[in-house]
C-alpha positions, 0 to 999 in steps of 0.5 A: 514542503517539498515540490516534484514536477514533471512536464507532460505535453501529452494532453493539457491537464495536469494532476496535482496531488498533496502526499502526506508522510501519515498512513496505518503504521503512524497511527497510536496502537489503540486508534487504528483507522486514524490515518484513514479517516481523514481521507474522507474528513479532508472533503468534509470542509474547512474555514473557507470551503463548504463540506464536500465543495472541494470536489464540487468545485474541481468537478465543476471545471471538468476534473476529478478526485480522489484519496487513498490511505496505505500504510505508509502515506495519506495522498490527495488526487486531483486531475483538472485542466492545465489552467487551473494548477493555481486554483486547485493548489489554493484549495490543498493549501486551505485544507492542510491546514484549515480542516474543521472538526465538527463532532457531528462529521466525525461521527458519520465519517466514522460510520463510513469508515467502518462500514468499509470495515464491515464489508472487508469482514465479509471477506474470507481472504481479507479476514485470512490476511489480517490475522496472518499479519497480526501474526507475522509482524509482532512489533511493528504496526504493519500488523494491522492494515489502512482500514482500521478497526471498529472499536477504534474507531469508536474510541477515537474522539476529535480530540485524537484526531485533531492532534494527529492532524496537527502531528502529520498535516504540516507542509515539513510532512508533505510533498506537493506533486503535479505532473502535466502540461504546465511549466515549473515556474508555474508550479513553483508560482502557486507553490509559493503562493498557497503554501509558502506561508503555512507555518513548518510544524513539528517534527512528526512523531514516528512510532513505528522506528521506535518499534521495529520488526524484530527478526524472526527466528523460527517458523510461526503457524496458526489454524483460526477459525474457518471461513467460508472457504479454505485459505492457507497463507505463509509468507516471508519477511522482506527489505523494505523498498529501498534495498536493492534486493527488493527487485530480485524479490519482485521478480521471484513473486512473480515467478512464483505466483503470478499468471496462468503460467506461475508455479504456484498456479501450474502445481496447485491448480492444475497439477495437484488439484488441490487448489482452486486459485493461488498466487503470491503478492509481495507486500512492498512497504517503507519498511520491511514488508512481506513476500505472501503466498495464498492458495484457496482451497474446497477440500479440508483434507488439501491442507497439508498438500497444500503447504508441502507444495508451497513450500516445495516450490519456493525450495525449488526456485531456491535450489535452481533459480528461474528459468530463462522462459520465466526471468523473461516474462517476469521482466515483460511484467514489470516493464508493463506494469510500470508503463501502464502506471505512466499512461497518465498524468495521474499516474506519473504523479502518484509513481512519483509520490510514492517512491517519495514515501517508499525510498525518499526519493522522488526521482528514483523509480526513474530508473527501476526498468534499468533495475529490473533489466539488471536482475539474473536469475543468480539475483532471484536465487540468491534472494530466495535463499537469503529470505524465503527460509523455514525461520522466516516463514509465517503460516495462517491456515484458514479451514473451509467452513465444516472442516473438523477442528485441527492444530 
C-alpha cells in the first residue's frame, strides 16, 4: 500500500483518508453502481466493528466522516483530533479487508443507492448529460457516471460484490492519505501497524484499458426526449489529467463558460437572449474526459440559435485566443480554486488523493499553480484548435417539454 503525508501545524487534526483505485470505469458493463455501493456498505460493519460504529466512533472523539465514489477512485474521509491518527487507522485497516456481506444490508443499500439514482432522474440536466455521455463515449465506460443504474443494481447479487471487493479493496490498490499535525514517523508507525500485515492482492482487473476510447472521426448529435426544460449539450473529447495539455484546456473552459463575464454566458444570456444559463465544465478524468458546453433554454424555436452560438464562440477563441483581460481571470480562477481547496487538512488530503489516481503522482499538483501561470493565450489557441474541432464535437439536444418533434 502506498502512504502520502504532508505536515500541517495549522490546527491539531489531522485528515486520514484510504483512496481505493476502484470507481464507475472498473466496474463490469451489466453492474453498474458496483463501485458506488460500497461507499455506503463500507460503514455498514465488519467482523470487529458494528454497522454504522465506524462513523460513531469517530464522531464520538469529536471528528467526521465521509466517502464519495467518482469514476475513477472510491475514497474514505476522516477528520479527527491529531491524537487519534492510530485509532482511526486501525478502523481503515479492518474495514479493507473485514467488510461483512450480509444479504439483508445489501439489500437496503441497494434501495439507498437507487433512490439517489431516482432523485438524479428528477433532473433534466442530469437526464441530458447521461444521454450525452452514452453518446460521446462509445467504448469506453466513461459512459455512464458514479451513480449507477437501477436495473443493475437489481442484478447485483453479493456474490458480484464480494468479488469486486476482493478485486479492488486490497492495500497493492490503495493509497493511505493523512495530511495534519502529526509527524511522518507516526504515520508510517500506524501504517505499519494496521495494515503492513494485510495480504497484497491481486493485481486488480482494469477494463476500461482493454477498451479504449476510440477517436472520434465526425460530428455525432442527437434530439431525445424532452424534458422539463430546454437543454443542448456538446462537447468535445480530451487528454486525460496527465497531459500537459489539460491546463490549456482548463483555462479555455473557463473563458468559455465560467462567471457572468464568460462568453458563452455574455452571448447567450445577455446578447442573443436565447438562453437563460450556460457554462462550459471540463470533465477531467484519468483517462481522457471531455471539454462540455450547456446551455438551458425556454423557447423551442432557440435551438439552432443556440448551437450556431456555441459553436461560434469556440471558433472564435480558436481563431484569436483569449484576450489579456480573459487569461488573467481565468488564471486568478484557478489559483482561487486551488487555494481554497488547501483551506484545510481535509482538503490538502484529498488534493493529494486525487492527483494519485488522476496523474499517479501524489505530489504532482504541487506544481500545477506554476502550470497554470506558464499557460499563454498561444497555449489556449492552440488546444482549441487541436480539440475543439467539428469531428470531435458531440451534441445532445434535449427539446423544452411541448416543442414539436424534431431531428
Amino acid at each position: 500500500m502506498k502512504v502520502a503525508f504532508l505536515r500541517m501545524d495549522s490546527a491539531p487534526v489531522i485528515s486520514v483518508q484510504v483512496w481505493y483505485h476502484a470507481g464507475a470505469k472498473d466496474e463490469p458493463r451489466n453492474r453498474r453502481g458496483s463501485a458506488h455501493m460500497f461507499e455506503h456498505m463500507m460503514f455498514k460493519g465488519t467482523e470487529r466493528v458494528r454497522s454504522e460504529a465506524h462513523a460513531q466512533l469517530v464522531q464520538s472523539v469529536g471528528g467526521y466522516v465521509n466517502a464519495t465514489t467518482s469514476e475513477d477512485a472510491t475514497w474514505y474521509i476522516n477528520v479527527v483530533p491529531r491524537d487519534y491518527l492510530d485509532f482511526v487507522c486501525q478502523l481503515e485497516g479492518e474495514r479493507m479487508r473485514h467488510l461483512l456481506f450480509r444479504d439483508q444490508m445489501i439489500r437496503t443499500e441497494r434501495e439507498v443507492v437507487k433512490e439517489e439514482i431516482r432523485q438524479q432522474e428528477n433532473n433534466p440536466l442530469t437526464v441530458g448529460l447521461l444521454r450525452f455521455l452514452e453518446i460521446a463515449f462509445t467504448k469506453h465506460p466513461y459512459a455512464w457516471t458514479a451513480g449507477g443504474t437501477i436495473a443493475d443494481l437489481d442484478a447485483t447479487t453479493t456474490g458480484d460484490l464480494r468479488r469486486f471487493y476482493d478485486a479492488y479493496y486490497v492495500p497493492n490498490n490503495a493509497m493511505l492519505v493523512v495530511a495534519g499535525a502529526v509527524t511522518a514517523e507516526e504515520v508510517r508507525a500506524a501504517a505499519e501497524k494496521w495494515f503492513g500485515s494485510i495480504a497484497r492482492g491481486a493485481t486488480p482487473p482494469r477494463p476500461a484499458e482493454s477498451t479504449p476510447e476510440p477517436e472520434q472521426n465526425g460530428k455525432r448529435r442527437e434530439v431525445v426526449a424532452a424534458g422539463q426544460i430546454g437543454l443542448v449539450l456538446a462537447g468535445y473529447h480530451i487528454p486525460g489529467a496527465a497531459h500537459d495539455d489539460v491546463y490549456a484546456l482548463q483555462v479555455a473552459g473557463l473563458v468559455l463558460g465560467v462567471g457572468e463575464s464568460s462568453r458563452l454566458t455574455e452571448r447567450l444570456v445577455r446578447k442573443d437572449n436565447v438562453s437563460v444559463q450556460a457554462g462550459a465544465p471540463l470533465l477531467v478524468r484519468e483517462h481522457p474526459g471531455l471539454l462540455a458546453m450547456f446551455a438551458v433554454y425556454l423557447d423551442p424555436k432557440a435551438v439552432t440559435a443556440i448551437e450556431t452560438a456555441l459553436l461560434d464562440e469556440v471558433a472564435r477563441l480558436g481563431s484569436s485566443g483569449p484576450t489579456p483581460d480573459e487569461l488573467r481571470k481565468a488564471k486568478n480562477q484557478l489559483q482561487a480554486s486551488l487555494a481554497f481547496g488547501l483551506e484545510d487538512a481535509a482538503g490538502v488530503a484529498e488534493q493529494i488523493g486525487s492527483s494519485w489516481i488522476l496523474s499517479g503522482d501524489p505530489a504532482r499538483w504541487m506544481n500545477d499553480l506554476a502550470r497554470y501561470q506558464a499557460v499563454t493565450a498561444a497555449d489556449v489557441q492552440r488546444v482549441v484548435q487541436k480539440y475543439l474541432h467539428e469531428n470531435n464535437l458531440t451534441v445532445v439536444v434535449v427539446p423544452p417539454a411541448g416543442a414539436a418533434p424534431s431531428r
